[in-house]
N, CA, C and O of each residue as an XYZ file, in Angstrom:
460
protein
N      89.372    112.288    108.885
C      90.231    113.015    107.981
C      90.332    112.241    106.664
O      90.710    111.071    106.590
N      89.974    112.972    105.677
C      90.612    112.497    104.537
C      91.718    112.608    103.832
O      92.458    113.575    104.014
N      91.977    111.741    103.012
C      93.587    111.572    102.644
C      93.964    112.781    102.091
O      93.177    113.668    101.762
N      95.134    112.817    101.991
C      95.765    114.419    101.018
C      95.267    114.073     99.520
O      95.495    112.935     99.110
N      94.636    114.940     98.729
C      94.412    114.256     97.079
C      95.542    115.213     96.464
O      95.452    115.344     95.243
N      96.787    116.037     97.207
C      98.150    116.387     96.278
C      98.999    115.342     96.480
O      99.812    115.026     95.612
N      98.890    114.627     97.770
C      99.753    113.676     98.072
C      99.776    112.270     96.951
O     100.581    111.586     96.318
N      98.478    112.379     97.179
C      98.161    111.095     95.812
C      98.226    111.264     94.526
O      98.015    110.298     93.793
N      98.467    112.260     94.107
C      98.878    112.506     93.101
C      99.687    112.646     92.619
O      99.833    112.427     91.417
N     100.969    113.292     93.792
C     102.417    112.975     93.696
C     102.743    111.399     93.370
O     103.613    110.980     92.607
N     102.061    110.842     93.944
C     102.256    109.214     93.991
C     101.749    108.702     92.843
O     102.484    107.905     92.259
N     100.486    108.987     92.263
C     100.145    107.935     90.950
C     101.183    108.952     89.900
O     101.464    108.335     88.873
N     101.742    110.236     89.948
C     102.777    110.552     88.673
C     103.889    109.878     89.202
O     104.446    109.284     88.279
N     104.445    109.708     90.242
C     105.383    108.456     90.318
C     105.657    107.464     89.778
O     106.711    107.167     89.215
N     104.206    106.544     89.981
C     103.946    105.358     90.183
C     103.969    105.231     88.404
O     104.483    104.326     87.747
N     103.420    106.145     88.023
C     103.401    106.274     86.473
C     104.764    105.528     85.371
O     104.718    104.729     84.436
N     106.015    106.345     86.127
C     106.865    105.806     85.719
C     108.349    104.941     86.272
O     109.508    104.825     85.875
N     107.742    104.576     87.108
C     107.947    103.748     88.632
C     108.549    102.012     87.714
O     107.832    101.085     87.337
N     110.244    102.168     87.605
C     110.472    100.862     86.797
C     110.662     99.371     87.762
O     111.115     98.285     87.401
N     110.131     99.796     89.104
C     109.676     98.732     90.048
C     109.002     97.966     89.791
O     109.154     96.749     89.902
N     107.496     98.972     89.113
C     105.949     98.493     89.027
C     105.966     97.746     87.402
O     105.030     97.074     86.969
N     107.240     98.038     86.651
C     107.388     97.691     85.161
C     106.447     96.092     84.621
O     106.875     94.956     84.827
N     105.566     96.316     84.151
C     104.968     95.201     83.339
C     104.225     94.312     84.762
O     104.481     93.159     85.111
N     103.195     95.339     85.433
C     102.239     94.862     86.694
C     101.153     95.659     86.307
O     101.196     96.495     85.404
N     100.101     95.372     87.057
C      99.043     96.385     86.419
C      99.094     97.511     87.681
O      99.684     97.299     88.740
N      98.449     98.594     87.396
C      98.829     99.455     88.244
C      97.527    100.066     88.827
O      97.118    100.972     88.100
N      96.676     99.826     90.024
C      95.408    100.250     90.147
C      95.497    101.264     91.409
O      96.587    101.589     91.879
N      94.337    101.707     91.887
C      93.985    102.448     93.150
C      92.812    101.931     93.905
O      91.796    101.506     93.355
N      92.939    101.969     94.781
C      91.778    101.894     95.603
C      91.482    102.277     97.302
O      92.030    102.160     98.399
N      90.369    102.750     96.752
C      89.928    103.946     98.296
C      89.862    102.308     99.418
O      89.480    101.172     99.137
N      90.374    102.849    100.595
C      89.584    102.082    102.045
C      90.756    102.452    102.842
O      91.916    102.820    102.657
N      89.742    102.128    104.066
C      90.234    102.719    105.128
C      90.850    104.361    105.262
O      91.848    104.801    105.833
N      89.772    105.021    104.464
C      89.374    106.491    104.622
C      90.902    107.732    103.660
O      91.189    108.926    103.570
N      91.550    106.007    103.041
C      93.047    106.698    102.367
C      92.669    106.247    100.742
O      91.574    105.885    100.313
N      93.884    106.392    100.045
C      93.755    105.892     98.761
C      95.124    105.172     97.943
O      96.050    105.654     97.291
N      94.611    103.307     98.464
C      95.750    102.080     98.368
C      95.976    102.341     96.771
O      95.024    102.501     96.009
N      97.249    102.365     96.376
C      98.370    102.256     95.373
C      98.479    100.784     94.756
O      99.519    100.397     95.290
N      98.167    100.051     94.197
C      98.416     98.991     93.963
C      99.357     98.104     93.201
O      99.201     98.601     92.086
N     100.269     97.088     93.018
C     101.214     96.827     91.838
C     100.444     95.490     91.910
O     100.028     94.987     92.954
N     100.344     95.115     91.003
C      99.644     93.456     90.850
C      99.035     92.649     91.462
O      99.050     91.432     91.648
N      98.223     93.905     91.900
C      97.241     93.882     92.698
C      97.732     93.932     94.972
O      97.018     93.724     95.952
N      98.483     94.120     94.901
C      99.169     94.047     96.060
C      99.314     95.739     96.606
O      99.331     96.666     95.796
N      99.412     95.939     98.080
C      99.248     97.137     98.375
C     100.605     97.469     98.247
O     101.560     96.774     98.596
N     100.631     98.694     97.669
C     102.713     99.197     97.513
C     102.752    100.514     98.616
O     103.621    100.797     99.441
N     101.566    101.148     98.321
C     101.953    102.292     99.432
C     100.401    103.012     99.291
O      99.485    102.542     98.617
N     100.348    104.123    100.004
C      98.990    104.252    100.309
C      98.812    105.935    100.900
O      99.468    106.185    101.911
N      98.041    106.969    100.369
C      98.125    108.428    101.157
C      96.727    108.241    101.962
O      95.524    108.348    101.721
N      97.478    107.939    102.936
C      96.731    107.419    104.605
C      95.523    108.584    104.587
O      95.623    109.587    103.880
N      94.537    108.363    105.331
C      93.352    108.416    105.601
C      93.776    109.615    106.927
O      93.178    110.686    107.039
N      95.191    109.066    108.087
C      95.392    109.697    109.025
C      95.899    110.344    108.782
O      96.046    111.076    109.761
N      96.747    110.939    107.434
C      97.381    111.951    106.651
C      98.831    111.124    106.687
O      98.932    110.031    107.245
N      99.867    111.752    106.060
C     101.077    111.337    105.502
C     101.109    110.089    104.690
O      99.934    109.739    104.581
N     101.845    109.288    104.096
C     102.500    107.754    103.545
C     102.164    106.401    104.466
O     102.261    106.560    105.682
N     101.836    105.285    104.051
C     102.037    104.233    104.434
C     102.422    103.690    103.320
O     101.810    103.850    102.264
N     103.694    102.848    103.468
C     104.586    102.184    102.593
C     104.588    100.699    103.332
O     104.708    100.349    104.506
N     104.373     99.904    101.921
C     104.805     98.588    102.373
C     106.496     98.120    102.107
O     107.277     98.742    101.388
N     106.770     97.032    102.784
C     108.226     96.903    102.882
C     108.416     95.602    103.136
O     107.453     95.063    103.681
N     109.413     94.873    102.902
C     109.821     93.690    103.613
C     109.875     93.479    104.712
O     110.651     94.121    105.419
N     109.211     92.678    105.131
C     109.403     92.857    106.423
C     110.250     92.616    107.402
O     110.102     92.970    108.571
N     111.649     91.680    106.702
C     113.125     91.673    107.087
C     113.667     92.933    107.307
O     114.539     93.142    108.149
N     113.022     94.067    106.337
C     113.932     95.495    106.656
C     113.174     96.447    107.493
O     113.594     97.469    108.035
N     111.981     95.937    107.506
C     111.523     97.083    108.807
C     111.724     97.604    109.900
O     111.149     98.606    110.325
N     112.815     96.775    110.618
C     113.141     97.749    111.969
C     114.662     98.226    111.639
O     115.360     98.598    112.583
N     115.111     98.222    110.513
C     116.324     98.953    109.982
C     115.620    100.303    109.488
O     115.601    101.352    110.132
N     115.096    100.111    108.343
C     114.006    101.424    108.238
C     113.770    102.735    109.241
O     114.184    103.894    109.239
N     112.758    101.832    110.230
C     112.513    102.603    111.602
C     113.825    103.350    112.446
O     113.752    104.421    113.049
N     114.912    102.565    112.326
C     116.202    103.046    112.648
C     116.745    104.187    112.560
O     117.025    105.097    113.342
N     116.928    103.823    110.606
C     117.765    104.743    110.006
C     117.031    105.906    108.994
O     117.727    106.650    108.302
N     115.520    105.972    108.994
C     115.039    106.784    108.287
C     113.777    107.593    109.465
O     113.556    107.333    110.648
N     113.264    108.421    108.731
C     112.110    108.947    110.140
C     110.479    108.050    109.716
O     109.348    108.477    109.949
N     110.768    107.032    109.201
C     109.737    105.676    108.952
C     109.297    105.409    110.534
O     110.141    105.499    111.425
N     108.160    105.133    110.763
C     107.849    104.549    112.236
C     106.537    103.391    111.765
O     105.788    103.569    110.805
N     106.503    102.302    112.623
C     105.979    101.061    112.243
C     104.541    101.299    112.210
O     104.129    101.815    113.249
N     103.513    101.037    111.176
C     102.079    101.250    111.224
C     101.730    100.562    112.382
O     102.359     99.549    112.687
N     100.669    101.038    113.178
C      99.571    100.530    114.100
C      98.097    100.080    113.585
O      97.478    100.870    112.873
N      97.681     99.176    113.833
C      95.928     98.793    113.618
C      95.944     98.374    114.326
O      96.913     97.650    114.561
N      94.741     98.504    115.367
C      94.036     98.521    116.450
C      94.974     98.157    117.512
O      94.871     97.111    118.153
N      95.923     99.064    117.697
C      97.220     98.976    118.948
C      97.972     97.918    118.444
O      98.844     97.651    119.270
N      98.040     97.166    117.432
C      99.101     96.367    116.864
C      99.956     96.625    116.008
O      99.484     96.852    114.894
N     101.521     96.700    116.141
C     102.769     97.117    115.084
C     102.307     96.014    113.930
O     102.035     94.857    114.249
N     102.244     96.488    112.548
C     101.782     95.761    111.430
C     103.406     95.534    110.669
O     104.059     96.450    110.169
N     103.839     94.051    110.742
C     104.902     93.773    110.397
C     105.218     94.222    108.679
O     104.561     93.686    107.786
N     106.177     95.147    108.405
C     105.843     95.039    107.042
C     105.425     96.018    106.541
O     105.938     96.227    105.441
N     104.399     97.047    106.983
C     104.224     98.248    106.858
C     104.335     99.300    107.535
O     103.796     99.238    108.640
N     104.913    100.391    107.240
C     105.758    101.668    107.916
C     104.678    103.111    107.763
O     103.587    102.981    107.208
N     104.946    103.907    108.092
C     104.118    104.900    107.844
C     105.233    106.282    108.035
O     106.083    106.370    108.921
N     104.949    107.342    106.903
C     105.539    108.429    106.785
C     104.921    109.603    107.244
O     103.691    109.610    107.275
N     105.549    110.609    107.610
C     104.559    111.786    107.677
C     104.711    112.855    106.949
O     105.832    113.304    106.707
N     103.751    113.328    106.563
C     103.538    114.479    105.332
C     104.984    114.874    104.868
O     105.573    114.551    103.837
N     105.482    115.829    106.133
C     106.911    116.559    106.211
C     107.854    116.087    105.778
O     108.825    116.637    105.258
N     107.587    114.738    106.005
C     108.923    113.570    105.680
C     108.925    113.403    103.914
O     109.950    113.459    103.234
N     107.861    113.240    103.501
C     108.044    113.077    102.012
C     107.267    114.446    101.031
O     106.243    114.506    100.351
N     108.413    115.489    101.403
C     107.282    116.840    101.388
C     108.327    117.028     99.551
O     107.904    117.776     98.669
N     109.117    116.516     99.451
C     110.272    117.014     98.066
C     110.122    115.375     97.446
O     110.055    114.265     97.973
N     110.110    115.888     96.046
C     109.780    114.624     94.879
C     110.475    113.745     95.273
O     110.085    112.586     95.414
N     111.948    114.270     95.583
C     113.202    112.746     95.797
C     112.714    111.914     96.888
O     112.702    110.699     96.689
N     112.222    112.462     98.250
C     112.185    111.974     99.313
C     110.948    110.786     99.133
O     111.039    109.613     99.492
N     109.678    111.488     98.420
C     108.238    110.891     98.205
C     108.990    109.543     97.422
O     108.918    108.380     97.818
N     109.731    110.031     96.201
C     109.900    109.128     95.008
C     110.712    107.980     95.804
O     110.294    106.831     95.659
N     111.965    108.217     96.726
C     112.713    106.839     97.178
C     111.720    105.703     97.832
O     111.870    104.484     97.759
N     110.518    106.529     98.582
C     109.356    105.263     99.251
C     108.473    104.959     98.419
O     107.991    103.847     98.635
N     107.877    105.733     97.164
C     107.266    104.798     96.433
C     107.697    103.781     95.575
O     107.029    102.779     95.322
N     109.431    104.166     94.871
C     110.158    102.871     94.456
C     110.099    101.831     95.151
O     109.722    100.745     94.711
N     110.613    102.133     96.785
C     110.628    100.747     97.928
C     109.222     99.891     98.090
O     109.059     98.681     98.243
N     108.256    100.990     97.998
C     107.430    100.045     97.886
C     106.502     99.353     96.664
O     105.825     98.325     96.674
N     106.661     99.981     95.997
C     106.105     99.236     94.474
C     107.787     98.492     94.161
O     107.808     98.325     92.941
N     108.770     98.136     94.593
C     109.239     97.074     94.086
C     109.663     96.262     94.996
O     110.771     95.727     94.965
N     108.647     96.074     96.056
C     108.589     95.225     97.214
C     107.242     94.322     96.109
O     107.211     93.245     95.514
N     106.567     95.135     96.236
C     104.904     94.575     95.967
C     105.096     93.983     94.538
O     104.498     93.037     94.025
N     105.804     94.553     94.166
C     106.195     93.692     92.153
C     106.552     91.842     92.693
O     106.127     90.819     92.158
N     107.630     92.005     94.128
C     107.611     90.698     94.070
C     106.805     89.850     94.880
O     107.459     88.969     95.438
N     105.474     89.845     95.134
C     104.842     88.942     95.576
C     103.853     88.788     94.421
O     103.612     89.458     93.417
N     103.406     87.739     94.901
C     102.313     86.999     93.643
C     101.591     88.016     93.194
O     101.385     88.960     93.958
N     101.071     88.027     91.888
C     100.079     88.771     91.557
C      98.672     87.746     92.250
O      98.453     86.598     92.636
N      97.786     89.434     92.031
C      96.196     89.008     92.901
C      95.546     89.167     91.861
O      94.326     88.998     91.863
């Protein structure tokens, strides 16, 4: 399956004016069959390959997340990936809903080192 290309597009007009990502460079890049979001060079969020959101996050708040939002923890190769969450389509189907996880995660990714 390939990624949604409305989904990603919701996301780079986001990301556009996204005051998380403020004064980072702001790139894309295809892998793993989706298309990674980047803030300074760091992955911020991503329109998955398996369809819906993968958002990166702190990874102190990830099982609050999983809790209190319909966020559930990414898997690679049967392993919970600390740190990154994954959305589904439905879940971020209205601008507000899309827009609160791409803020969280482009101003997660603003604070780690630039790459």
């Amino acid at each position: 399956m390939a990624y949604d290309e409305e989904l990603a597009g919701r996301v780079r007009d986001l990301l556009a004016d996204e005051p998380g990502a403020a004064g980072r460079e702001l790139t894309e890049k295809k892998m793993f069959g989706g298309l990674g979001f980047m803030v300074g060079g760091n992955m911020a969020v991503a329109a998955s390959g398996q369809g819906g959101l993968m958002v990166r996050v702190d990874p102190a708040e990830g099982d609050e997340l999983v809790a209190t939002t319909p966020a559930y923890p990414m898997e690679m190769r049967g392993r919970s990936m600390s740190g990154w969450l994954r959305i589904d389509l439905a879940d971020v189907a209205t601008d507000e809903a899309l827009g609160a996880w791409v803020h969280r995660g482009a101003t997660y990714a603003a604070t780690l080192p630039p790459k």
